[in-house]
C-alpha positions as protocol buffer text, in pm:
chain_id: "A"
residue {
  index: 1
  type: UNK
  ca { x: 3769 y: -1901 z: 4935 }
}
residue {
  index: 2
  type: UNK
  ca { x: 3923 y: -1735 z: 4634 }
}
residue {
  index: 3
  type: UNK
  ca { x: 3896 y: -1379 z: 4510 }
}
residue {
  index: 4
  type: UNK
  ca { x: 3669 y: -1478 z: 4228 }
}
residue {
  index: 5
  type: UNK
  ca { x: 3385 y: -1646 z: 4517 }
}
residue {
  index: 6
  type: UNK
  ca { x: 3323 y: -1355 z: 4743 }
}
residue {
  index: 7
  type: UNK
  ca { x: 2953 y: -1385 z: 4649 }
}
residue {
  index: 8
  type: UNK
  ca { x: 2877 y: -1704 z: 4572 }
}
residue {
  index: 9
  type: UNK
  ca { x: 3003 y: -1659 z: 4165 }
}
residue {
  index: 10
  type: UNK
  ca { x: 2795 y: -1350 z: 4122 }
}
residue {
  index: 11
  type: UNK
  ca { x: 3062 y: -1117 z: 4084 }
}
residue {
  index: 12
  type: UNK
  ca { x: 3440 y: -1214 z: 3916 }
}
residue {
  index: 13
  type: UNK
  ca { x: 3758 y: -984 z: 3818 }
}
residue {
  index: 14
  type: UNK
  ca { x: 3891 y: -680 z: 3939 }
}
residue {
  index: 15
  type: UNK
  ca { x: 3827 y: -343 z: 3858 }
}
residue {
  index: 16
  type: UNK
  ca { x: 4104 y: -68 z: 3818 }
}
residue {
  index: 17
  type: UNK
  ca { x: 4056 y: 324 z: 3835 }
}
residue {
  index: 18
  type: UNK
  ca { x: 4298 y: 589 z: 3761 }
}
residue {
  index: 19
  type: UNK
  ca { x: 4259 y: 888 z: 4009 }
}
residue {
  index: 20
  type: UNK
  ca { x: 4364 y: 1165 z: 3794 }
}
residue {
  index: 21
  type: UNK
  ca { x: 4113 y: 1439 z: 3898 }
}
residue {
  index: 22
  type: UNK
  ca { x: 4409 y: 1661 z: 4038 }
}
residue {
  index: 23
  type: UNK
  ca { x: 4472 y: 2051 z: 3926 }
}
residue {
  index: 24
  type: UNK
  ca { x: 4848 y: 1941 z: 3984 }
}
residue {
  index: 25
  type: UNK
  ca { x: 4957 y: 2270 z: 4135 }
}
residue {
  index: 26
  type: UNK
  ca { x: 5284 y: 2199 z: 4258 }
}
residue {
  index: 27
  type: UNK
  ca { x: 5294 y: 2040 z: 3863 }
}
residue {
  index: 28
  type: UNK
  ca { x: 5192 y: 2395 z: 3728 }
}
residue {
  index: 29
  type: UNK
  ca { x: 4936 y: 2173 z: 3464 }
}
residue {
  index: 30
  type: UNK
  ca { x: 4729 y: 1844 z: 3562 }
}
residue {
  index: 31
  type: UNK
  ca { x: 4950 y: 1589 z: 3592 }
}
residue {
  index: 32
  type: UNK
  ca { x: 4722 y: 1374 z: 3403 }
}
residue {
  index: 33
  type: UNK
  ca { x: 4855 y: 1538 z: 3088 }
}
residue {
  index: 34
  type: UNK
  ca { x: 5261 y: 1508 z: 3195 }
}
residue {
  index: 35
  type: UNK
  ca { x: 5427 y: 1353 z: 2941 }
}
residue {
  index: 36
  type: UNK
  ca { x: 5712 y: 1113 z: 2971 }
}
residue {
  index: 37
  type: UNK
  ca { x: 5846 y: 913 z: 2677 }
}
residue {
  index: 38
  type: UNK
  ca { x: 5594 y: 1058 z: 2451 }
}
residue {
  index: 39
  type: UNK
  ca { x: 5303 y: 934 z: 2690 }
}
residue {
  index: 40
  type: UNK
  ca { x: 5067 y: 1080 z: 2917 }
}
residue {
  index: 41
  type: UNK
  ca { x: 5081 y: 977 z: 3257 }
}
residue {
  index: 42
  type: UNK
  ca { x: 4716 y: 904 z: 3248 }
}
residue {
  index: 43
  type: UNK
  ca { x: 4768 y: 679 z: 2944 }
}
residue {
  index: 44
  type: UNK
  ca { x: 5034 y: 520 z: 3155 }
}
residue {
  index: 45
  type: UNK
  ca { x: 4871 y: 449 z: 3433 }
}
residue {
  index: 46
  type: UNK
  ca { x: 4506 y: 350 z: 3231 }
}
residue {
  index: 47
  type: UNK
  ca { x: 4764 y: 57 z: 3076 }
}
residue {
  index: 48
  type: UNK
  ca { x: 4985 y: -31 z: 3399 }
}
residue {
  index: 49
  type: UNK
  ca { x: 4589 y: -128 z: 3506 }
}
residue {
  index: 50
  type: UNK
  ca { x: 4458 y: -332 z: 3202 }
}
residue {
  index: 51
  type: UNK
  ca { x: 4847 y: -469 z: 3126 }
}
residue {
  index: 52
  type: UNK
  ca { x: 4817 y: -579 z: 3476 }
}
residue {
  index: 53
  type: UNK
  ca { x: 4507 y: -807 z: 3446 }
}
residue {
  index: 54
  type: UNK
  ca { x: 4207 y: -571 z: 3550 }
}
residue {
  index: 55
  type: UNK
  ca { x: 3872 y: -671 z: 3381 }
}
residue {
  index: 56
  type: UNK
  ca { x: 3725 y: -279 z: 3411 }
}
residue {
  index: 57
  type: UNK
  ca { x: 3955 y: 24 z: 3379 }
}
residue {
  index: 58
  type: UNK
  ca { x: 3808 y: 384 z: 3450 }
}
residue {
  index: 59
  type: UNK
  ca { x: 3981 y: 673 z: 3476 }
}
residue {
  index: 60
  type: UNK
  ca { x: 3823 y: 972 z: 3737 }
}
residue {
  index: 61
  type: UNK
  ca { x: 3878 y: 1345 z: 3588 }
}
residue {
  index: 62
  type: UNK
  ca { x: 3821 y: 1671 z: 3725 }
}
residue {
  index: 63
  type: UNK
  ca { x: 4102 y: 1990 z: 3642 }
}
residue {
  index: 64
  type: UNK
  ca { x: 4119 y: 2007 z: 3206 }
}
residue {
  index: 65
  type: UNK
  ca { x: 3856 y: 1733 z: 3196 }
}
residue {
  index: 66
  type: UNK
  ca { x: 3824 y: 1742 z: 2862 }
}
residue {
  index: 67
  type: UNK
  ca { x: 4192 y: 1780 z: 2776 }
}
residue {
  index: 68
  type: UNK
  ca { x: 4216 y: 1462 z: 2973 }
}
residue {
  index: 69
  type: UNK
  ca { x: 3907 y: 1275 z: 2834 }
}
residue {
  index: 70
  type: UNK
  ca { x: 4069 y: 1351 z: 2460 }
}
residue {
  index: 71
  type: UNK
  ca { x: 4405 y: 1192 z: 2570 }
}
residue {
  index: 72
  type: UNK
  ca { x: 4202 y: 888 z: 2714 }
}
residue {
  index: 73
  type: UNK
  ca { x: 4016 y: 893 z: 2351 }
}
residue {
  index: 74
  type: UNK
  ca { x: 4359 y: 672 z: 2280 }
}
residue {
  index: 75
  type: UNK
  ca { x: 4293 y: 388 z: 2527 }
}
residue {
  index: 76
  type: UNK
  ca { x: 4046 y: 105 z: 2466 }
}
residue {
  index: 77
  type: UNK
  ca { x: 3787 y: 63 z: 2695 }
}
residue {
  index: 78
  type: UNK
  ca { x: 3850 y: 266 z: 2949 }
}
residue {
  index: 79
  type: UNK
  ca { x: 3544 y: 457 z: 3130 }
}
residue {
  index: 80
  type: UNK
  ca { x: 3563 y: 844 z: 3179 }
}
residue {
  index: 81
  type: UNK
  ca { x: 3411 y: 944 z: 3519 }
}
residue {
  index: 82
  type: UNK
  ca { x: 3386 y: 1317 z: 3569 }
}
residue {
  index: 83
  type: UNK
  ca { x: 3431 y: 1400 z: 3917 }
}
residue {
  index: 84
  type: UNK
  ca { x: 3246 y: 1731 z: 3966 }
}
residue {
  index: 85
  type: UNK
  ca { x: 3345 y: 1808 z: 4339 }
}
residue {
  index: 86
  type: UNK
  ca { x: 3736 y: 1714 z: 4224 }
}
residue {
  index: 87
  type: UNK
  ca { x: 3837 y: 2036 z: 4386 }
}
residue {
  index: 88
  type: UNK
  ca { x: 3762 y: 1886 z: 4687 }
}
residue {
  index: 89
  type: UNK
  ca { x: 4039 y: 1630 z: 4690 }
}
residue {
  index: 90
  type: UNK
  ca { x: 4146 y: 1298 z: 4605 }
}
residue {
  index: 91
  type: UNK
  ca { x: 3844 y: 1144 z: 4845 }
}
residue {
  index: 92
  type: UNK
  ca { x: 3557 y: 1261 z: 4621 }
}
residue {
  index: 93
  type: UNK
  ca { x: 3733 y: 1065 z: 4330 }
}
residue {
  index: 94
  type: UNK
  ca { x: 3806 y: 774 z: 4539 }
}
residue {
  index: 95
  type: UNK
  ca { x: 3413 y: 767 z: 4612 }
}
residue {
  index: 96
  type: UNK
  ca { x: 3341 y: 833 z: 4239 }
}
residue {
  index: 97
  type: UNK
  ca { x: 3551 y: 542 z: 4093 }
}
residue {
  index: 98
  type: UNK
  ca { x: 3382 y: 289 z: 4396 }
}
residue {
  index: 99
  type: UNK
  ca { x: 3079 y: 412 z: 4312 }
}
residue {
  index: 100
  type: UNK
  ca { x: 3130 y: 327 z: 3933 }
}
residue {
  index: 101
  type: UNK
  ca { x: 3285 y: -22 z: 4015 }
}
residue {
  index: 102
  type: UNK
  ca { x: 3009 y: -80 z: 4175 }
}
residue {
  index: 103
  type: UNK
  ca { x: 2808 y: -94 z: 3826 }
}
residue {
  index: 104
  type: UNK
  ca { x: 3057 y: -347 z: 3752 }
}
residue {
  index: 105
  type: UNK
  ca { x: 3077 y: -755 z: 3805 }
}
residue {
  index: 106
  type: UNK
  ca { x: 3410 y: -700 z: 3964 }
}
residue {
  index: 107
  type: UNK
  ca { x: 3470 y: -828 z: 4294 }
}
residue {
  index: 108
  type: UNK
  ca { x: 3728 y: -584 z: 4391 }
}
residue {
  index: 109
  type: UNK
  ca { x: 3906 y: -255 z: 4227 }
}
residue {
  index: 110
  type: UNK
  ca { x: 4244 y: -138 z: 4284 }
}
residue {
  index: 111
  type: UNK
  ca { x: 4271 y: 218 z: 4312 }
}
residue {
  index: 112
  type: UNK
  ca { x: 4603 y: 407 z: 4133 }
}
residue {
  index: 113
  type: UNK
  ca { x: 4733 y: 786 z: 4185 }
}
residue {
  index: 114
  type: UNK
  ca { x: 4795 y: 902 z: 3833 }
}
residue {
  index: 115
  type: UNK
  ca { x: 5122 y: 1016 z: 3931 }
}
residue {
  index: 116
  type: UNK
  ca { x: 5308 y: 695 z: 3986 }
}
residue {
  index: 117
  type: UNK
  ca { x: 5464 y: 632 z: 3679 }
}
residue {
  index: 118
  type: UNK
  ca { x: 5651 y: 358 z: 3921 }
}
residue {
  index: 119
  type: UNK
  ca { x: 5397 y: 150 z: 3924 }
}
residue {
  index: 120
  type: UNK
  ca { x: 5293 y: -48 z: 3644 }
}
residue {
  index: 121
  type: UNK
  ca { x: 5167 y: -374 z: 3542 }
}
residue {
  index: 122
  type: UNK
  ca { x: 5374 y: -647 z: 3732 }
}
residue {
  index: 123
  type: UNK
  ca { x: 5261 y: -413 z: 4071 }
}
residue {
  index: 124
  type: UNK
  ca { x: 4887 y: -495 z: 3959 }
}
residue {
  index: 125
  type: UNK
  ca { x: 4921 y: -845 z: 3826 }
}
residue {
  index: 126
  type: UNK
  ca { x: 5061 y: -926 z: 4218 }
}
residue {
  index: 127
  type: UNK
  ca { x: 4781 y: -771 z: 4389 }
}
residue {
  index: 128
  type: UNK
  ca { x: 4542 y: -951 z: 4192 }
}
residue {
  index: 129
  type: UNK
  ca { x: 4737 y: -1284 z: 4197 }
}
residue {
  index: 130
  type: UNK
  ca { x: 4778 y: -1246 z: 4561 }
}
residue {
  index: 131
  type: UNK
  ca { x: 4388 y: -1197 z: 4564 }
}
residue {
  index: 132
  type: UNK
  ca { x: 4248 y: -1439 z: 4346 }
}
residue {
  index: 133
  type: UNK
  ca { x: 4479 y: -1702 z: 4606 }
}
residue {
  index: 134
  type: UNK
  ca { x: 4288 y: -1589 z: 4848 }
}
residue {
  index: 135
  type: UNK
  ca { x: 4559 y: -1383 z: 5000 }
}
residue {
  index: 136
  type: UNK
  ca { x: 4337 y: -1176 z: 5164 }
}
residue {
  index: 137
  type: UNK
  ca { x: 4007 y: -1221 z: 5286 }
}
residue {
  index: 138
  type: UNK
  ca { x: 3714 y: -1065 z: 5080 }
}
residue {
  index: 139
  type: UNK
  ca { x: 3645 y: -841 z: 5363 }
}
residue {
  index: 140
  type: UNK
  ca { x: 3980 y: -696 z: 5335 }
}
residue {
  index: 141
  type: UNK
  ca { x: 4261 y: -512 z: 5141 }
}
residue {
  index: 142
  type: UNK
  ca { x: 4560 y: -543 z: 4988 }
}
residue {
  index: 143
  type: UNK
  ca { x: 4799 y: -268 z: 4960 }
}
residue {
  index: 144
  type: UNK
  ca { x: 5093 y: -290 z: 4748 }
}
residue {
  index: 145
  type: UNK
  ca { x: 5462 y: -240 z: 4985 }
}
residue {
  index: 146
  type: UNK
  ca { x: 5767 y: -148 z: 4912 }
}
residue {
  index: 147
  type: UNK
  ca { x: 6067 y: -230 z: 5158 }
}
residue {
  index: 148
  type: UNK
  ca { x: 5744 y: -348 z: 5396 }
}
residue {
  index: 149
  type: UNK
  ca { x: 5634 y: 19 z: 5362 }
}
residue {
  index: 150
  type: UNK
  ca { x: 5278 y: 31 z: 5224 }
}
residue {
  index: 151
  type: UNK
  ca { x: 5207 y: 265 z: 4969 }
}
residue {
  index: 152
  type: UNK
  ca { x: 4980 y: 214 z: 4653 }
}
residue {
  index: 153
  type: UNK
  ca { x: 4821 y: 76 z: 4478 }
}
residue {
  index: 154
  type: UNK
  ca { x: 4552 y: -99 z: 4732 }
}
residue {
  index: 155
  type: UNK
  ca { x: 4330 y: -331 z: 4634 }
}
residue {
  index: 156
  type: UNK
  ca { x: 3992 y: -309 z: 4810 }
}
residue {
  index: 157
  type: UNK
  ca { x: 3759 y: -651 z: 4825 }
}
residue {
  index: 158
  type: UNK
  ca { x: 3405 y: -514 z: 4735 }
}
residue {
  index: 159
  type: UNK
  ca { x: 3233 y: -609 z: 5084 }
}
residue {
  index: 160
  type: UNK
  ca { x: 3447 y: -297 z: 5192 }
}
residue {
  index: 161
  type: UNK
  ca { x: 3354 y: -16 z: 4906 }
}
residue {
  index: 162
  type: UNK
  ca { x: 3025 y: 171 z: 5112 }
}
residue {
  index: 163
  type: UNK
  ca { x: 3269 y: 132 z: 5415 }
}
residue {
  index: 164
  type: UNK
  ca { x: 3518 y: 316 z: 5272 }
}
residue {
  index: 165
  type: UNK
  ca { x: 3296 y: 557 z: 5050 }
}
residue {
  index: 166
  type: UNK
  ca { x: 3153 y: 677 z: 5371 }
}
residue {
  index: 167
  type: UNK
  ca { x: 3436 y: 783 z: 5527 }
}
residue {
  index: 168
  type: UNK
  ca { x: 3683 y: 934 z: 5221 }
}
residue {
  index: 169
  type: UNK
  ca { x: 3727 y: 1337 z: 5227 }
}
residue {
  index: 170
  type: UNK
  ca { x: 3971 y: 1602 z: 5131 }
}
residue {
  index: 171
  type: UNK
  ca { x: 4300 y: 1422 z: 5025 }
}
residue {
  index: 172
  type: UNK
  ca { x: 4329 y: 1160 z: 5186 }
}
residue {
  index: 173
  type: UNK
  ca { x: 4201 y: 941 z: 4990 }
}
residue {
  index: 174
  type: UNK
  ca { x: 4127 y: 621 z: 5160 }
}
residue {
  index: 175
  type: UNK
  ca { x: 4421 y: 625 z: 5351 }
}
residue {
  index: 176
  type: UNK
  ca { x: 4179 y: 744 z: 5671 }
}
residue {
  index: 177
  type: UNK
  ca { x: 4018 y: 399 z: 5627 }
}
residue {
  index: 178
  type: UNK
  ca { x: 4335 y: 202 z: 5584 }
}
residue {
  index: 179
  type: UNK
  ca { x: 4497 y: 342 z: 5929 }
}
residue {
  index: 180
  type: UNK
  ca { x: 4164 y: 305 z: 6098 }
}
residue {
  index: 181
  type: UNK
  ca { x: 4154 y: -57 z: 6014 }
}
residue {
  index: 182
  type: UNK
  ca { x: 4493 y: -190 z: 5961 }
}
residue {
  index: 183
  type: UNK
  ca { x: 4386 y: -572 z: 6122 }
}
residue {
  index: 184
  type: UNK
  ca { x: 4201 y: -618 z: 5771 }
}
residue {
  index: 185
  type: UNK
  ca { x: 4519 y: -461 z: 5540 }
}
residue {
  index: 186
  type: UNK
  ca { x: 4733 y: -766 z: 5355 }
}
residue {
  index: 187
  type: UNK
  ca { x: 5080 y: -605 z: 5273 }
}
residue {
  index: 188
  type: UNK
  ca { x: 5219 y: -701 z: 4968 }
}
residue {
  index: 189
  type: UNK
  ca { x: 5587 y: -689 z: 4894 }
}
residue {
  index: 190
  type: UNK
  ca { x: 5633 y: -535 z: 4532 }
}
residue {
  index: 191
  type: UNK
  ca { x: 5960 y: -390 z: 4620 }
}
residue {
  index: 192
  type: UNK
  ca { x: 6101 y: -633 z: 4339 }
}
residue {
  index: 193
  type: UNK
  ca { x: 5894 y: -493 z: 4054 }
}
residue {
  index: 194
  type: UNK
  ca { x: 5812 y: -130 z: 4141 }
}
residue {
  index: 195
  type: UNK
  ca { x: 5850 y: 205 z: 4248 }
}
residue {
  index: 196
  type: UNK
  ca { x: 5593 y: 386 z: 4423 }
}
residue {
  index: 197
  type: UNK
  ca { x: 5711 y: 748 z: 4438 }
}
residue {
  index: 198
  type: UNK
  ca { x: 5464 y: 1009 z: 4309 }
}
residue {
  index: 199
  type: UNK
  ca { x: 5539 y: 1306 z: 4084 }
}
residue {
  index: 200
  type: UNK
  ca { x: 5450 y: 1649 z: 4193 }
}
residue {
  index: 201
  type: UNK
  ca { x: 5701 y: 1884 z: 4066 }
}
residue {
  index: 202
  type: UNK
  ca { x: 5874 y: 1957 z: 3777 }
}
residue {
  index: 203
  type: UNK
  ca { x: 6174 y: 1860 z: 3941 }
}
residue {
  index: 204
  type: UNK
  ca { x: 6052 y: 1506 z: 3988 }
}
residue {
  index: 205
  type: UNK
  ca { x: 5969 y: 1447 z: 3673 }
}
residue {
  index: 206
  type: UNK
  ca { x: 6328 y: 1565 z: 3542 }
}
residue {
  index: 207
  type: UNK
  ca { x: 6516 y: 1327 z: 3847 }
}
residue {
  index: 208
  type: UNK
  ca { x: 6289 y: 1058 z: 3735 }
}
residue {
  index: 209
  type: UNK
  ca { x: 6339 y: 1043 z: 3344 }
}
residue {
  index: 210
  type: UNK
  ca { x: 6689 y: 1089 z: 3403 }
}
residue {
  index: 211
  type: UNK
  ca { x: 6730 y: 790 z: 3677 }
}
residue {
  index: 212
  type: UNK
  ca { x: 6545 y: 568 z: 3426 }
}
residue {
  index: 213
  type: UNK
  ca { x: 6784 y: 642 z: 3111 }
}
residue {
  index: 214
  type: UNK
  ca { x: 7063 y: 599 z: 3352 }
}
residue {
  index: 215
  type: UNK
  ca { x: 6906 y: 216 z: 3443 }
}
residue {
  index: 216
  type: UNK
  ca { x: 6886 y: 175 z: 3062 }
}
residue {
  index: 217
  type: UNK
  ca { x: 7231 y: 240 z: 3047 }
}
């Protein structure tokens, strides 16, 4: 059974959404609205999605929500979801965006930190490849590794969205889920094409815009 036939045709694609709700304290502004190379790390990670084969792309706000919705005014097609409760950490936006895919014919989402410029579109396009092989079952996840480390992005099949909805609080995203369940999480090796580290100083932005001009070197 293949990605595409988790229920009986009536659902095909993936969904993507952007988690990008975050006050970014440690950042000193939402890192949403960091800039590297003249783009917005929202922007980035909004095209890392839809570069990478999704068939939906949202994006969830919260801190500077409409600074953020006016930078994603650039993107095509990408839904805005305002996550009221965002203060409450990364699970109410994880809940948001399932809740939104939901709406969708997709028949899973994969679920990206804002903050990981690391992680663009060949990471995505080998989560859903790996998926639509049937990789995984459609009762399961994929989540992206690096080294055999996983980190994000995950892919979640859609039998498994109210699961994890139910159970996402604070910041931990759905990570509570994912180490409560690890007999139905697929690693997938995308230490080849990625980098997963986050962002959440300053400091790591300078390190990592000088570590890529040194690679261009």
């Amino acid at each position: 059974m293949t990605g595409d036939d988790v229920t009986g045709g009536a659902v095909a694609g993936v969904a993507g959404v952007v988690l990008a709700a975050g006050a970014g304290r440690r950042m000193g502004s939402p890192k949403a609205l960091v800039t590297i190379d003249g783009q917005p790390l929202v922007l980035r990670a909004v095209a890392a999605l839809a570069d990478g084969g999704c068939a939906h792309v949202a994006a969830v706000t919260g801190a500077a929500a409409a600074e953020v919705a006016e930078v994603l005014g650039r993107a095509a097609d990408v839904a805005v979801l305002h996550n009221r409760r965002w203060a409450s950490g990364m699970g109410s936006s994880v809940a948001a965006g399932l809740g939104w895919a939901a709406t969708t014919t997709a028949g899973a989402v994969i679920l990206l930190p804002v903050d990981t410029p690391g992680i663009g579109p060949a990471v995505v396009a080998r989560l859903i490849e790996v998926w639509r092989d049937g990789g995984a079952p459609p009762e399961g996840v994929l989540a992206a590794a690096y080294d055999g480390r996983q980190r994000n992005p995950v892919l979640l099949g859609r039998r498994r969205w109210s699961d994890v909805a139910d159970v996402v609080e604070g910041d931990e995203g759905a990570r509570r889920w994912l180490r409560t369940h690890p007999d139905l999480v697929t690693a997938v090796e995308c230490g080849d094409v990625g980098d997963p580290r986050d962002l959440d100083t300053p400091a790591d932005v300078d390190r990592w815009v000088r570590q890529q001009r040194t690679a261009r070197i």
